[in-house]
Steps between C-alpha positions, in 0.01 A plus 500: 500500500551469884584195661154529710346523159571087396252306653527239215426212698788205554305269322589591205855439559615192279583214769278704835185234499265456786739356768790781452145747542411376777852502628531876384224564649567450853815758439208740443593465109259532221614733256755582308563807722513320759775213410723821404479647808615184704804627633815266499571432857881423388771475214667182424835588327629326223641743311863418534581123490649365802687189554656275731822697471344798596366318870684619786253448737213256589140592378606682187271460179659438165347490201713297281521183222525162636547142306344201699759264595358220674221390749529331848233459874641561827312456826206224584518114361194478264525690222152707593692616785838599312578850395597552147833727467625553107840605456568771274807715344451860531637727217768604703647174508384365870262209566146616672273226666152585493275333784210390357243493822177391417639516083595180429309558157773671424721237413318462195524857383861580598593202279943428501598744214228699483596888551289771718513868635458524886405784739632282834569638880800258573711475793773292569493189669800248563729654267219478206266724353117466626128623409152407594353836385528506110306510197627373130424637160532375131541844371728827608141671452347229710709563758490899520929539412567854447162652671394621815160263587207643718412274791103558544230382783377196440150309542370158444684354163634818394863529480798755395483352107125558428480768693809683294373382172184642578609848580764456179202417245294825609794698486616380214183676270720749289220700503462554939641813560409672868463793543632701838299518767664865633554823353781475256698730712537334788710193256760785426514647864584138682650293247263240426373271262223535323212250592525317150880421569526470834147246512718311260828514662321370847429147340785491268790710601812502378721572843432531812544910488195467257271353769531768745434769201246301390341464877586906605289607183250298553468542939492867458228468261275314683624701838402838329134334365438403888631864673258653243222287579575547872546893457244581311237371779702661783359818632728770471696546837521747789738770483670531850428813681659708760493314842168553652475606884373213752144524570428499976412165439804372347713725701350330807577139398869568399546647869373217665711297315778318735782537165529662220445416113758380281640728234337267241145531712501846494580545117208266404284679727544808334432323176198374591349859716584682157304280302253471761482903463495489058189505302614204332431140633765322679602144364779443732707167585666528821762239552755341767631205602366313832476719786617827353225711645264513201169457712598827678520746241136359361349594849686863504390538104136373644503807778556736230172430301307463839621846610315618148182310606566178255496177567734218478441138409818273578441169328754195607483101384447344792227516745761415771741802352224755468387480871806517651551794249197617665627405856795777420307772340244486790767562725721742334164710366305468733647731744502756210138508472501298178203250494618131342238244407623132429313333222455132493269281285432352865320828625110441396157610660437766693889595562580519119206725462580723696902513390370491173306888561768649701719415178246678305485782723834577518544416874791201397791642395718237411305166378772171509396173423549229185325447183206568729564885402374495203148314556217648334310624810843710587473868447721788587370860579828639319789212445811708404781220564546161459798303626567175434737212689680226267376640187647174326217322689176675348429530088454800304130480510499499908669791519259622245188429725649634817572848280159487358354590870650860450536752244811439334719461885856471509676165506769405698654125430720322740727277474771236700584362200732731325423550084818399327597817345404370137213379612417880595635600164229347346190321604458770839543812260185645566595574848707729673733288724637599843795276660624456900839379452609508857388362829454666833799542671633207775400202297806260444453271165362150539685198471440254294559153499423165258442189702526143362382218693792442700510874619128458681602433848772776508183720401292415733775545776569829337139590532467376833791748596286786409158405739788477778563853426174616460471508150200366248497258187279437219463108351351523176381214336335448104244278586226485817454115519724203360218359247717180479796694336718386782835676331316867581518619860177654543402749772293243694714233545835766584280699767451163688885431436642873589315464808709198618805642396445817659313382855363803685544737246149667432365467134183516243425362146392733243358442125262622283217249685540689817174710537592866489444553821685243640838636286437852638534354847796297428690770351401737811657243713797456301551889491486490857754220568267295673607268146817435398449335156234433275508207252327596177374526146632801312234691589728709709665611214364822522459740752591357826748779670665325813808638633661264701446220265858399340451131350297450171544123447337376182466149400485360136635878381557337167115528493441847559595809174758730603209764566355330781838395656572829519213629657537237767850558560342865572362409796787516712767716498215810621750617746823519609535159575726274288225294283550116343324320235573163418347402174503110537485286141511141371805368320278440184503884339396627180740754328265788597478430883874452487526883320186630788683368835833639361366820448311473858826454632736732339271808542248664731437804241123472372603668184762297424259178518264645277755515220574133584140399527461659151818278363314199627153495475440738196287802512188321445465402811632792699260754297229255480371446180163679501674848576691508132431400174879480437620283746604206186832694389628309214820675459587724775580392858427714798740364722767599250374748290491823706684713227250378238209575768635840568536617151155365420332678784672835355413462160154379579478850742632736188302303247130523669586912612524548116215284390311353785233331204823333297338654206771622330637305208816426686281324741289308309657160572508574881131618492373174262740261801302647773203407276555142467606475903188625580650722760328866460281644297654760224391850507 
């Protein structure tokens, strides 16, 4: 049988009653299945004893024999307060003391005489042998000597032992053999284990070189299940065609240009004409980091469906983003002839009517607005293109409705925020991707700095260096008011406090209570110097293009995910100016902000981040759950994996061109997987 096949429920495990259920259960674990595929997150090994003698170094493990030699307190003068620390003699011959904190019940158990097997980190203190961290055992087979034990997730009263005997006692049914979840051939052609020994070896190996067999087989398994999946409900892509001549209209743009495209612009503008140009609909991602001149090639991509009489619908996530995205097109189309219409859910009465018919008659060209797009009373005359702005931002079934208001238009995705390369791989396989590596020519790379506490005053003199040159800063802020959490600078309270450390100095406050119109005015001032900073939320993440800012200063950086620091960080450095951010941070950090302002300052490449973001946070988050079914990986990782990805998507490709149903008896396990994921429906 397949492993997805044994949904025997825990219960019926000898020793799993309601408690360890309920403690199962909030691992998401019911089944049989289900305890089997909980993935060891590491290996303790004890498959080699180690003693004292061995220890050449502090916080080494052994795993040894030890005879209890006596007991004795140290520290505090009642005997509540003392620390109990038993004296032992390892096997090797030396004396170990064993700090008892918070175990003084232990010096009934380790009675004088009585004989043990440790697993023990010690280190050496004072000339003598030391451990807090250590566990005792009656038996050899108690204490795991001469095995390699799985270290599992935990949740309420669970621990390692249940949790091991529970996966031993179902796998130790002499009749429970699995059967492989891939064509047989594919075992041969890279080496691996087949799923009934490596499932086994997993939980129980017997090396270390057995775990990694035992975790390839069983990654590429459940990597090939999820690029079929994925594959199978991909539409089949464009072929690229012979370059296709520029149509007046775009001709005329280009020339009143004041520079030229980038290399990388013009090669993913040719991508997108051709597939502009195919019978087939385009499903196109267009990606770059901050600044790289994405926006561009969607408005020359735009021109070429208007000069064919179609119309374009550019959706973005902001209402603040999509009318200064407006604000451009207006004046780089308008010249052209090309009608733009901005679309607000603020536009009502007799004004909405009447943008409303001109849509219909074909009299807008280019529609841009947010979700507002897709509102029932919305209609096209002929929607041929739809372009959307932070893709990550809107779900699957958005991008659904705004497509629904054509026949079957082409799609054009952008994003800031690079797709880690495995990420592409895999859960972005249905579309055709399109990446602007470089930026335009002049810019000089920002530089980054972390500031502690006792750095602030040197940044604000740095900053205030800048305004004497005629340069612009950004003061970003997590919060809009204190609400009594006096440790958080807020926005409020820093505008009123910026102000008096920069007298004279011309500024606004900006956050996402700021009536529309009242942003769109402050950002028109700021553009035209008559502001020289603006303290605020992060809703100027996104979209804000102002050249001679150089300072991003944001406060409480710890806070923010390395997505959104970068995007702020890309709001300077949009000339040839030399560009600062100072990512300020408490002394209290978490492991992950530590890893996020490293990589903030160690790199300015977008892509690179990505990968990083995808080592910390997971892919979950970055692909957002709704937009895969596969996004729980038990075995494979995608930050690591990209071999295993790569020779799943391959096999997955050369699988479903020979038998796009998985009917075939050499795909009958793959077909009856998809089955029980409920992914796609089998032809």
């Amino acid at each position: 049988m397949l492993i997805a096949e044994l949904e025997n429920s825990i219960s019926s495990l000898r020793g799993v009653g309601p408690a360890a259920q309920k403690d199962y259960a909030k691992m998401g674990i019911s089944t049989f299945k289900d305890l089997l595929q909980l993935s060891p997150r590491s290996y303790d090994d004890r498959s080699v004893e180690t003693t004292l003698r061995d220890v050449t170094e502090d916080n080494v493990q052994i795993n040894s024999e030890i005879v209890i030699l006596s007991h004795t307190y140290f520290g505090g003068i009642k005997k509540g307060q003392r620390t109990l620390k038993v004296i032992c003699r390892e096997k090797s011959g030396y004396n170990l003391s064993l700090l008892c904190f918070g175990r003084a019940f232990l010096e009934r158990t380790l009675s004088v005489g009585s004989a043990w097997y440790i697993n023990a980190t010690v280190t050496r203190n004072r000339g003598e042998w030391q451990t807090s961290a250590f566990s005792v055992y009656r038996t050899m087979e108690e204490a795991g000597l001469g095995t390699i034990l799985p270290i599992y997730p935990l949740s309420g009263n669970l621990n390692q032992r249940i949790i091991r005997r529970d996966i031993r006692n179902i796998l130790s049914n002499r009749y429970l053999i699995f059967d492989d979840e891939m064509p047989s051939y594919l075992y041969e052609k890279y080496s691996l284990l087949h799923t009934n020994e490596a499932i086994r070896l997993l939980h129980f190996p017997k090396s270390m070189n057995d775990v990694e067999r035992a975790r390839r087989s069983l990654a590429l398994s459940e990597l090939l299940l999820m690029e079929i999946s994925i594959k199978r409900e991909s539409t089949p892509r464009i072929q690229k065609r012979a370059r296709i001549a520029l149509t007046p209209l775009e001709e005329k743009f280009l020339r009143n240009l004041p520079f030229s495209l980038t290399e990388d612009q013009v090669s993913c503008l040719e991508d997108i004409r051709s597939d502009l140009d195919s019978k087939g609909q385009m499903n196109r991602l267009l990606q770059g980091d901050v600044g790289c001149g994405k926006t561009l090639i969607a408005w020359l991509s735009a021109l070429h469906v208007i000069s064919k009489k179609g119309q374009v619908a550019f959706m973005a996530p902001t209402e603040l983003l999509a009318r200064q995205h407006a604000e451009k097109a207006a004046e780089l189309f308008e010249p052209l002839g090309v009608n733009v219409a901005f679309i607000t859910g603020d536009v009502k009465g007799k004004g909405r009517k009447l943008l409303l018919e001109a849509l219909k008659k074909g009299d807008v060209d280019i529609a841009i607005g947010t979700h507002a797009l897709f509102s029932k009373d919305i209609e096209f005359k002929n929607l041929r293109y739809v372009i959307i702005d932070e893709q990550h931002r809107f779900g699957v079934e958005q991008r659904q409705a705004l497509s629904s208001k054509g026949i079957n238009p082409h799609l054009l995705m952008m994003s800031a925020t690079p797709i880690p390369r495995t990420l592409a791989l895999t859960f972005f396989g249905d579309l055709t991707i399109s990446t602007i590596h470089t930026m335009p020519g002049g810019r000089k790379p920002i530089i980054t700095h972390l500031v502690t506490e006792h750095g602030r005053e040197k940044m604000y003199q740095a900053v205030g260096v800048e305004f004497l040159r005629g340069h612009q800063a950004y003061f970003v802020y997590p919060k809009i008011d204190d609400e009594g959490e006096s440790d958080l600078r807020d926005v409020t309270t820093m505008f009123e406090f910026l102000k008096g450390k920069y007298p004279g100095v011309p500024s606004a406050l900006i956050h996402s209570k700021v009536p529309e119109e009242e942003k769109m005015s402050i950002l028109e001032r700021f553009r035209k110097k008559e502001l020289m900073y603006l303290v605020s939320t992060s809703v100027v993440e996104v979209g804000i293009d102002i050249p001679e800012a150089t300072c991003m200063i944001i406060e409480h950086s710890e806070r923010f995910g390395l997505a959104a620091l970068h995007q702020l960080r890309g709001r300077v450095g949009r000339s040839n100016l030399q560009s600062w951010c100072f990512l300020v941070f408490s002394s209290a950090l978490t492991e992950d902000a530590k890893a996020r302002l490293s990589v903030m300052r160690d790199t300015t490449d977008g892509f690179v981040i990505a990968e990083k973001d995808l080592e910390i946070r997971g892919p979950g988050e970055i692909a957002g759950e709704k937009q895969s079914g596969f996004l729980r990986l038990r075995y494979a990782s995608l930050a690591n994996d990209i071999e295993l990805i790569e020779i799943a998507g391959a096999e997955a490709e050369a699988i479903i061109s020979r038998d796009r149903g998985l009917i075939s008896s050499e795909n009958y396990m793959l077909r009856t997987l998809l089955q029980k994921e409920d992914k796609t429906s089998i032809i």
